[in-house]
Legacy VTK file of the C-alpha trace (Angstrom):
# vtk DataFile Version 3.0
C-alpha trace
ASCII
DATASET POLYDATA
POINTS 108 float
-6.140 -13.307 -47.134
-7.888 -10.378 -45.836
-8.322 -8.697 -41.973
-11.481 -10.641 -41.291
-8.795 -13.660 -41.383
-7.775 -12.499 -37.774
-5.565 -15.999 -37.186
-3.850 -15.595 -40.480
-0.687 -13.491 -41.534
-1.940 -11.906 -44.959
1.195 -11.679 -46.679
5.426 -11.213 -46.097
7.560 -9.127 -48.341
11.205 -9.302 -48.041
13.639 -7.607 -51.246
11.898 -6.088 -53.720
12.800 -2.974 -52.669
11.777 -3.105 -48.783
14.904 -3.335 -46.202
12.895 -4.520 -44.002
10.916 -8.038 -43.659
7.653 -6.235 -43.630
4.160 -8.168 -42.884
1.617 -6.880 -44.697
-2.450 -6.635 -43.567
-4.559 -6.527 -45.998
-7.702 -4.261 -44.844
-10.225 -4.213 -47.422
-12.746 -2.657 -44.629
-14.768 0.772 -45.220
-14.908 2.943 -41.938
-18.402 2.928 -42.187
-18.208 0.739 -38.144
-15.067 2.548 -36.732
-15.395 0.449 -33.675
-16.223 -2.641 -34.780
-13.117 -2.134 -37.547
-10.646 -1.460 -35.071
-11.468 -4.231 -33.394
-10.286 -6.924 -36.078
-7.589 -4.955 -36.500
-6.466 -5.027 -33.238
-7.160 -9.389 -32.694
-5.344 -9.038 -36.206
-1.931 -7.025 -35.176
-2.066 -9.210 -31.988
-1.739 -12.245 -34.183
1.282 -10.936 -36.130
2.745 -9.786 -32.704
2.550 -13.671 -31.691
4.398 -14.712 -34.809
6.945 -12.533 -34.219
7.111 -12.939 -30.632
7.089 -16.697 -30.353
9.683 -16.716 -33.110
8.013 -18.388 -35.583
8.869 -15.336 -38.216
12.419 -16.507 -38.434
11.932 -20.645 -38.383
9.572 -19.285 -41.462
12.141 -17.342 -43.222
15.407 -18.339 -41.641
17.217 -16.229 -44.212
15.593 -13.123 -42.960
16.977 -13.569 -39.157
18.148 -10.440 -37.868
16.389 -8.236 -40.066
14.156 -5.661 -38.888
10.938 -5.970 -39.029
7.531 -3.843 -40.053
4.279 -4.297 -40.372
2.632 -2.021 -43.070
-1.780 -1.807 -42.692
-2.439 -1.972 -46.786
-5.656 -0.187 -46.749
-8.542 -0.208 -49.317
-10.214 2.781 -47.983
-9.148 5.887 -46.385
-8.741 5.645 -42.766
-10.946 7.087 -40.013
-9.326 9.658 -37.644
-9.796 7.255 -34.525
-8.059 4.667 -36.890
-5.133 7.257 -37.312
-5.119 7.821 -33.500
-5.077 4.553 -33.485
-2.036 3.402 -35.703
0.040 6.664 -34.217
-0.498 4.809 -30.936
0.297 1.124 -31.731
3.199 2.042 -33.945
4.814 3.951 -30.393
4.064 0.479 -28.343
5.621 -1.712 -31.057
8.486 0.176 -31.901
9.150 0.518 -28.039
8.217 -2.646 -26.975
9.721 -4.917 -30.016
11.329 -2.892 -32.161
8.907 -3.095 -35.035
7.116 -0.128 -37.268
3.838 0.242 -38.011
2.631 1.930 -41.042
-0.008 2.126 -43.160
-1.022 2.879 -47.170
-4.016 3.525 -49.247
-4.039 1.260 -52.155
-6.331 1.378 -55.080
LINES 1 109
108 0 1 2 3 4 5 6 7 8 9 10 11 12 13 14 15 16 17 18 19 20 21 22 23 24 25 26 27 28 29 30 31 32 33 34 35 36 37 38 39 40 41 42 43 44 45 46 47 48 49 50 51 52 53 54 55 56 57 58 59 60 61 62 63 64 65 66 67 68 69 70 71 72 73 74 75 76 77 78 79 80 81 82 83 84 85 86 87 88 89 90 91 92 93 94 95 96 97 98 99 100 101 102 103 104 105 106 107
């Protein structure tokens, strides 16, 4: 899965290491369209928000119920400074409005 995939959570970690059940996006996007990238990743994050909102994150993993929950931006590339702004800003609204963090990594 990938970010273009904007109906589609990318991936779920839970153990391993991780305390939390954390959804992971996958951005494999350069920043060479800052606007255009934050856009998809915007219709993206809303998409996870709906899983977890609507519930369907726990009737998927019913063992995970209660746990808290992150979502972690896996990026290919490093990110812009309006993407930073960006995550800084959406990580405040989730963690206030649903209790989730928002985080992001540069993986090669």
């Amino acid at each position: 899965m990938a970010i273009t995939d904007t109906g589609v959570i990318d991936s779920v970690i839970h153990g391993n290491g991780y305390e939390d059940l954390v959804l992971v996006i996958t951005d494999h996007l350069d920043w060479s369209a800052p606007q255009e990238h934050l856009l998809v990743l915007q219709q993206k994050l809303n998409t996870y928000i709906a899983f977890v909102e609507s519930g369907q994150i726990f009737s998927d993993f019913p063992e995970c119920d209660g746990d808290a929950i992150s979502i972690l931006i896996a990026c290919q590339f490093e990110p812009s400074g309006a993407a930073i702004q960006f995550f800084e800003k959406a990580h405040l609204f989730l963690k206030q409005k649903l209790n989730i963090k928002l985080s992001y990594a540069i993986e090669s």
